[in-house]
C-alpha positions as a Markdown table, in Angstrom:
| # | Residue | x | y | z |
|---|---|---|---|---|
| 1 | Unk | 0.0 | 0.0 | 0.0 |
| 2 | Unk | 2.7 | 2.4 | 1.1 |
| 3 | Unk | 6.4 | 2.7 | 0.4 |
| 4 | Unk | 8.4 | 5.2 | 1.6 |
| 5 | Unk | 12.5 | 5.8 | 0.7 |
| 6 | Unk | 14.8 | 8.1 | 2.2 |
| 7 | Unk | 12.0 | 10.5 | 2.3 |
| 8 | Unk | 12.9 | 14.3 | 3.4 |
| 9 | Unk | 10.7 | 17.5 | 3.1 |
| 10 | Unk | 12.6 | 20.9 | 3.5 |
| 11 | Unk | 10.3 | 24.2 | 4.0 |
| 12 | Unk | 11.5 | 27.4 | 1.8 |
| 13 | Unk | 12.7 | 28.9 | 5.1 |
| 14 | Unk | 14.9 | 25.8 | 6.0 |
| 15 | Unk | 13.0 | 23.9 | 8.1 |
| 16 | Unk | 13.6 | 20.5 | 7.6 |
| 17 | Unk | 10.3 | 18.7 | 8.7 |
| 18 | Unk | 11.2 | 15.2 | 7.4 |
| 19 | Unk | 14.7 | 13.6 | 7.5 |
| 20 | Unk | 15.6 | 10.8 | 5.6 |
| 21 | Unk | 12.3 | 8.7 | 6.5 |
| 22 | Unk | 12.5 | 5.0 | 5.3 |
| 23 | Unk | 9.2 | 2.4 | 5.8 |
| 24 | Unk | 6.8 | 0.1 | 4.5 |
| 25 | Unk | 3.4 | -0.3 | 5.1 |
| 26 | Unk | 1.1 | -3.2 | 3.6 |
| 27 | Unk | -2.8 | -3.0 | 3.0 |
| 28 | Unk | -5.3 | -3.6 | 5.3 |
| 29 | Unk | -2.6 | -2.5 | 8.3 |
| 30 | Unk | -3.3 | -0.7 | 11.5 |
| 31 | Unk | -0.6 | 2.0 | 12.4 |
| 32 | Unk | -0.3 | 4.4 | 14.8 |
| 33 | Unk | 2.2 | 7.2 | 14.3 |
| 34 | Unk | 3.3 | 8.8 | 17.2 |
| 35 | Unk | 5.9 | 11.3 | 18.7 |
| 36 | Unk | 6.4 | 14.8 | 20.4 |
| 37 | Unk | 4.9 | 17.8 | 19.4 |
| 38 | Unk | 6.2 | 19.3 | 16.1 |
| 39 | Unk | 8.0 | 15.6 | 15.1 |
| 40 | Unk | 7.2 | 15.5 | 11.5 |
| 41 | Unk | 3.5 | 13.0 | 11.8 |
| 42 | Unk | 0.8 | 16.2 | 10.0 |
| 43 | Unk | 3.8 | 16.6 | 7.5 |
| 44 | Unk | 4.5 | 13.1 | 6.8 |
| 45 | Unk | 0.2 | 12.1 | 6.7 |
| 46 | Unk | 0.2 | 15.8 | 4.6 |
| 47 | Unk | 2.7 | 14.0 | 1.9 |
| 48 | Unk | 0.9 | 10.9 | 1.6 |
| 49 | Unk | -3.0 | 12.4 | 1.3 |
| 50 | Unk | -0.8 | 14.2 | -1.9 |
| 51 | Unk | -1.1 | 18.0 | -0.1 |
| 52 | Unk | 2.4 | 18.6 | 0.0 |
| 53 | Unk | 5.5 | 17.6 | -2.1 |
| 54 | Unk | 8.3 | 16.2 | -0.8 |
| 55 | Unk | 11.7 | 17.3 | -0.9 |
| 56 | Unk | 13.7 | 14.1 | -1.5 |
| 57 | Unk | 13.3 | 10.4 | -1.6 |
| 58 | Unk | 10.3 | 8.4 | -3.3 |
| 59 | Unk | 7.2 | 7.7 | -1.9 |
| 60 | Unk | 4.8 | 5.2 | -3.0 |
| 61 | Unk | 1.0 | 5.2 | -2.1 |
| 62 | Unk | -2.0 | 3.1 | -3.6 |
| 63 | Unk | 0.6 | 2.1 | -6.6 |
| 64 | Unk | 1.0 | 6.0 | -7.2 |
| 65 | Unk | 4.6 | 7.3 | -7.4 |
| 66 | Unk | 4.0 | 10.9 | -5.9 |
| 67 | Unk | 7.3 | 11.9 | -7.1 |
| 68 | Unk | 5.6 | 11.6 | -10.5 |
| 69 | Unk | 2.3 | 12.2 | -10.2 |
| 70 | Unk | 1.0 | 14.2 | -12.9 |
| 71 | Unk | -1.4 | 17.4 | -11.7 |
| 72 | Unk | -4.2 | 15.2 | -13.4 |
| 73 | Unk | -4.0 | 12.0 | -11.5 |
| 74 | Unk | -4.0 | 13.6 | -8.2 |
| 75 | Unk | -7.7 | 13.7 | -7.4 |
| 76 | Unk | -8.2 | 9.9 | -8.4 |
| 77 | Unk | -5.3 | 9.1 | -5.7 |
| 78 | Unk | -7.3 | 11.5 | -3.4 |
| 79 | Unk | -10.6 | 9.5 | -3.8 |
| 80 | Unk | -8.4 | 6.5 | -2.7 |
| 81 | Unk | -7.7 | 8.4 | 0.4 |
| 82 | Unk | -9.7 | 9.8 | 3.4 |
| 83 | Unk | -8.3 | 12.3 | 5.4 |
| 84 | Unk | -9.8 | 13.4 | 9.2 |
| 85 | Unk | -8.5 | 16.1 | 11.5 |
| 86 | Unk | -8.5 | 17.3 | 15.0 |
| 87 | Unk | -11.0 | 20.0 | 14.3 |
| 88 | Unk | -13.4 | 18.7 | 11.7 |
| 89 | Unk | -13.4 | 20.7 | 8.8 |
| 90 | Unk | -17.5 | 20.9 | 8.3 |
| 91 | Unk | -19.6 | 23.6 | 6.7 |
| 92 | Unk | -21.6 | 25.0 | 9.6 |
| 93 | Unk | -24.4 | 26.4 | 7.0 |
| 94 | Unk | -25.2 | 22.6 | 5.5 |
| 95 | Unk | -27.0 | 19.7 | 7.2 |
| 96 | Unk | -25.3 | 16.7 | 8.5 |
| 97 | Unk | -26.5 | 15.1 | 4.8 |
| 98 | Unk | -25.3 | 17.9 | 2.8 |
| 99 | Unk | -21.8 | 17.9 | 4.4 |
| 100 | Unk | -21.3 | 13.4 | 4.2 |
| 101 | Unk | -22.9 | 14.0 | 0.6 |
| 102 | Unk | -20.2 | 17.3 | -0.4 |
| 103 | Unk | -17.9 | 14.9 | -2.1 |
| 104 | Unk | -20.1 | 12.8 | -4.0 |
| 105 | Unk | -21.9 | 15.7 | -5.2 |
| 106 | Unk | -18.4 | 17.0 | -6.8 |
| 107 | Unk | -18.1 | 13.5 | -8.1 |
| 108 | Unk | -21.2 | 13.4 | -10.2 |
| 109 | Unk | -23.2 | 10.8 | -9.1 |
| 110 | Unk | -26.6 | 10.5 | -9.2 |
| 111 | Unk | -29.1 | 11.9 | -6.7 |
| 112 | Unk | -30.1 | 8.4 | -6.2 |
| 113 | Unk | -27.1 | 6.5 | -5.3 |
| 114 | Unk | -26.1 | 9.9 | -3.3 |
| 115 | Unk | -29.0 | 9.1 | -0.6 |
| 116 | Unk | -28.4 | 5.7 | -0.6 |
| 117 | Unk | -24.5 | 6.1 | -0.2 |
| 118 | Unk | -25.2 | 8.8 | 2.5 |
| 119 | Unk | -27.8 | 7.4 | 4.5 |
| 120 | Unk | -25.4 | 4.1 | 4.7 |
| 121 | Unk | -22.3 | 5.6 | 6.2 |
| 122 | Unk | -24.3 | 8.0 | 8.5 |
| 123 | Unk | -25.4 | 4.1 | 9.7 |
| 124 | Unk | -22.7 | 3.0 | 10.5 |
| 125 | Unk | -21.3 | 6.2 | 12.4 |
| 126 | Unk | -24.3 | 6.3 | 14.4 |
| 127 | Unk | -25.7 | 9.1 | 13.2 |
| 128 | Unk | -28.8 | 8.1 | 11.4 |
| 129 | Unk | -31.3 | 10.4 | 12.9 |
| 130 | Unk | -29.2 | 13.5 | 12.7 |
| 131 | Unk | -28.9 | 14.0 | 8.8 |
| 132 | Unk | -31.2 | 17.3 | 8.7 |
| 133 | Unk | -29.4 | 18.8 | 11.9 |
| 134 | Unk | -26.7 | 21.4 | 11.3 |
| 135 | Unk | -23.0 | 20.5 | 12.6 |
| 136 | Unk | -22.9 | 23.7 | 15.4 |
| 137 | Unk | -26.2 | 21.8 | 16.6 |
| 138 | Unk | -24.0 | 18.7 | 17.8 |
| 139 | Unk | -21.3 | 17.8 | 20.3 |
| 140 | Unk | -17.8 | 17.7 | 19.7 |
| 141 | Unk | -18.1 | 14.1 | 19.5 |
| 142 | Unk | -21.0 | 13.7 | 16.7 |
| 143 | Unk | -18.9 | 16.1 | 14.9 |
| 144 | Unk | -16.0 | 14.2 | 14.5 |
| 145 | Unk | -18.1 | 11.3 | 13.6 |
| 146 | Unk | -19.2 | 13.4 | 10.8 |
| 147 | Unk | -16.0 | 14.0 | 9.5 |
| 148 | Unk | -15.5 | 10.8 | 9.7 |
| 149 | Unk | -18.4 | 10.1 | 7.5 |
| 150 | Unk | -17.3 | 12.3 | 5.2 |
| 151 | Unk | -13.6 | 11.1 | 4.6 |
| 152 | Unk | -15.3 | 7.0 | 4.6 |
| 153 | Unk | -18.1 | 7.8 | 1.6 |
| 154 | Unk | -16.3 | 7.1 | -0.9 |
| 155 | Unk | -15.0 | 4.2 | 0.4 |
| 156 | Unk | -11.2 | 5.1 | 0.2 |
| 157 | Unk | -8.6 | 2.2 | 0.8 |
| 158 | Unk | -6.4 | 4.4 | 2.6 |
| 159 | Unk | -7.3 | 6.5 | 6.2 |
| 160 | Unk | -5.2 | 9.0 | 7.2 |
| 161 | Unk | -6.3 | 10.8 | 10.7 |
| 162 | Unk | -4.2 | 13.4 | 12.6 |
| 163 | Unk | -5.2 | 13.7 | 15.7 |
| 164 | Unk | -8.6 | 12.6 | 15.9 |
| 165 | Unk | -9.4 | 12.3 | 19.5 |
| 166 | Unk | -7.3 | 15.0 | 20.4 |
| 167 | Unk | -10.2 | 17.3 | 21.5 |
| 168 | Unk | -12.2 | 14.0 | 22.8 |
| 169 | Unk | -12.6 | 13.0 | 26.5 |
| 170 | Unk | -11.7 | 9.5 | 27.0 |
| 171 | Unk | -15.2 | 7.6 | 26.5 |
| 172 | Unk | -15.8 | 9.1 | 23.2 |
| 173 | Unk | -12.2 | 8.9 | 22.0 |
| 174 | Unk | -12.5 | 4.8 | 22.6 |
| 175 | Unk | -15.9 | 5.0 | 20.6 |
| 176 | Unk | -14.2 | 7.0 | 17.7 |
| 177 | Unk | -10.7 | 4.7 | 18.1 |
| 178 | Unk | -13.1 | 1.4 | 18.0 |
| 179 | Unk | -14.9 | 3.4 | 14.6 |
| 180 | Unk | -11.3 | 3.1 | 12.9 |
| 181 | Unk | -11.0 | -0.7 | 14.2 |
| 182 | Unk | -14.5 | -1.6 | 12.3 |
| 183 | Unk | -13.4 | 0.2 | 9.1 |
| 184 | Unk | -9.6 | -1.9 | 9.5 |
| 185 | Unk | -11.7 | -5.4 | 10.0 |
| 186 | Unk | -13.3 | -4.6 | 6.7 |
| 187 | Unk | -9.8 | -4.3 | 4.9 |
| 188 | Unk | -8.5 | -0.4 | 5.1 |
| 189 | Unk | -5.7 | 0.2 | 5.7 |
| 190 | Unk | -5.6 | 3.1 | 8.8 |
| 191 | Unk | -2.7 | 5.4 | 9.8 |
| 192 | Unk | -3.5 | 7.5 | 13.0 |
| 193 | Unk | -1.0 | 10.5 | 14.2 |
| 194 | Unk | -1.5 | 11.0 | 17.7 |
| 195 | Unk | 0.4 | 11.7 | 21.4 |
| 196 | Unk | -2.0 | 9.7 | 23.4 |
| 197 | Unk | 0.4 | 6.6 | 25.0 |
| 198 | Unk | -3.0 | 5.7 | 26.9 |
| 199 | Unk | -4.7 | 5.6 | 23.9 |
| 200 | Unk | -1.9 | 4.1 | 21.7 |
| 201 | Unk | -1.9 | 1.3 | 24.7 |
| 202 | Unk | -5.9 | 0.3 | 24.3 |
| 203 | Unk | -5.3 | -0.2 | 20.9 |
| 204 | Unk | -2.3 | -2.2 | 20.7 |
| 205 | Unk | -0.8 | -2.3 | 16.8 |
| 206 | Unk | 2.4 | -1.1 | 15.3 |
| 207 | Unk | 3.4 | 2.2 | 15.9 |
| 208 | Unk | 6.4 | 4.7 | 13.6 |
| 209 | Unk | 7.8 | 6.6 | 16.0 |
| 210 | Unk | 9.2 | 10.2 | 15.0 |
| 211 | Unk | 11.6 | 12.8 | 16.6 |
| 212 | Unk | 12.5 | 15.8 | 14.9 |
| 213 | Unk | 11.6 | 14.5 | 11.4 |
| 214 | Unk | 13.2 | 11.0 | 12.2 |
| 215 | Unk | 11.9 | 7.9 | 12.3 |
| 216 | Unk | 13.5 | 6.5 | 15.1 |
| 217 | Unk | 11.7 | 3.7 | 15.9 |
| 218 | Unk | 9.1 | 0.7 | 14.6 |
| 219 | Unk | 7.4 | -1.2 | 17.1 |
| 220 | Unk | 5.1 | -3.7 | 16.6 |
| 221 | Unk | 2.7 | -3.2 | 19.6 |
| 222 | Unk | 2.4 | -2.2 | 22.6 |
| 223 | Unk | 3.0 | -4.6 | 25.8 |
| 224 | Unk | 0.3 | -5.6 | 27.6 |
């Protein structure tokens, strides 16, 4: 699914935010991707959704060379790829419907299948009763699970989250964590940047550990 080379990403103003980053990831894996504050993991998740370029190295993802990619190809990787956030990115003027359906709309597909793909995925995040309410109407929580909605609709094979839980209390960050482990059972492959050791401990899988734009470490779980 992923591979990643000697992988560095240098900022105009000489910040080097990735050094020399070597690893391999297969489909249908669970990852964390952990480290301090400022250790390279929005970067390195910004490279592979195909947001930012890197500097050196090659880096494949979903059989894409993004040292290559042509301008074109770019949004068919991106429909390969859901992307989540600490803060969910929603539109505060459009129902819960309108924001899960946004990128299907773009797509072209009809009405039909739109409210059929919609009314699924809002399912299966447990928020089937809420498709007329308006994001600023929910809790932090129901939020993020409509982010989550969003990024999942077009059933990408890749899930990239930064942070997810970050602005979570514990109960619902389990319930958004045990989310992503429903979506892995059913073959995608997940990578999660986050701080949390207590979290990173509940779910135990193998972690990429970062400091200062190196990977330092590759651990394949957590002891119990």
């Amino acid at each position: 699914m992923i591979e990643m080379h000697r992988v560095s990403k240098h900022y105009p103003n000489g910040y080097l935010a990735l050094d020399n980053v070597t690893f391999s990831i297969d489909s249908g894996e669970f990852i964390f991707l952990t480290g301090h504050s400022g250790a390279g993991k929005s970067t390195l998740l910004k490279i592979l959704a195909a947001i930012e370029p890197v500097s050196d190295g090659n880096i494949i993802v979903a059989k894409h060379n993004l040292r290559s990619i042509t301008s074109r190809k770019i949004p068919y990787l991106r429909r390969q790829i859901g992307t989540i956030f600490q803060t969910p990115n929603l539109l505060m003027d459009k129902t819960v419907f309108e924001n899960v359906a946004l990128p299907l709309v773009i797509c072209g597909y009809p009405q039909k299948e739109i409210s059929s793909r919609v009314r699924a995925v809002l399912t299966k995040v447990a928020l089937g009763n809420k498709e007329s309410r308006f994001p600023y109407e929910l809790s932090g929580g129901e939020q993020q699970r409509i982010a989550i909605a969003c990024a999942i609709i077009n059933k990408p094979t890749l899930l990239l989250a930064d942070e997810p839980t970050g602005n979570l209390d514990p109960d619902l960050a389990h319930e958004i964590m045990s989310l992503f482990e429903q979506f892995n059972r059913l073959g995608m492959t997940i990578i999660i940047a986050t701080h949390d050791l207590d979290l990173i401990k509940k779910f135990k899988s193998r972690q990429l550990i970062l400091s200062e734009g190196k990977l330092i470490e590759a651990q394949s779980s957590i002891p119990a």
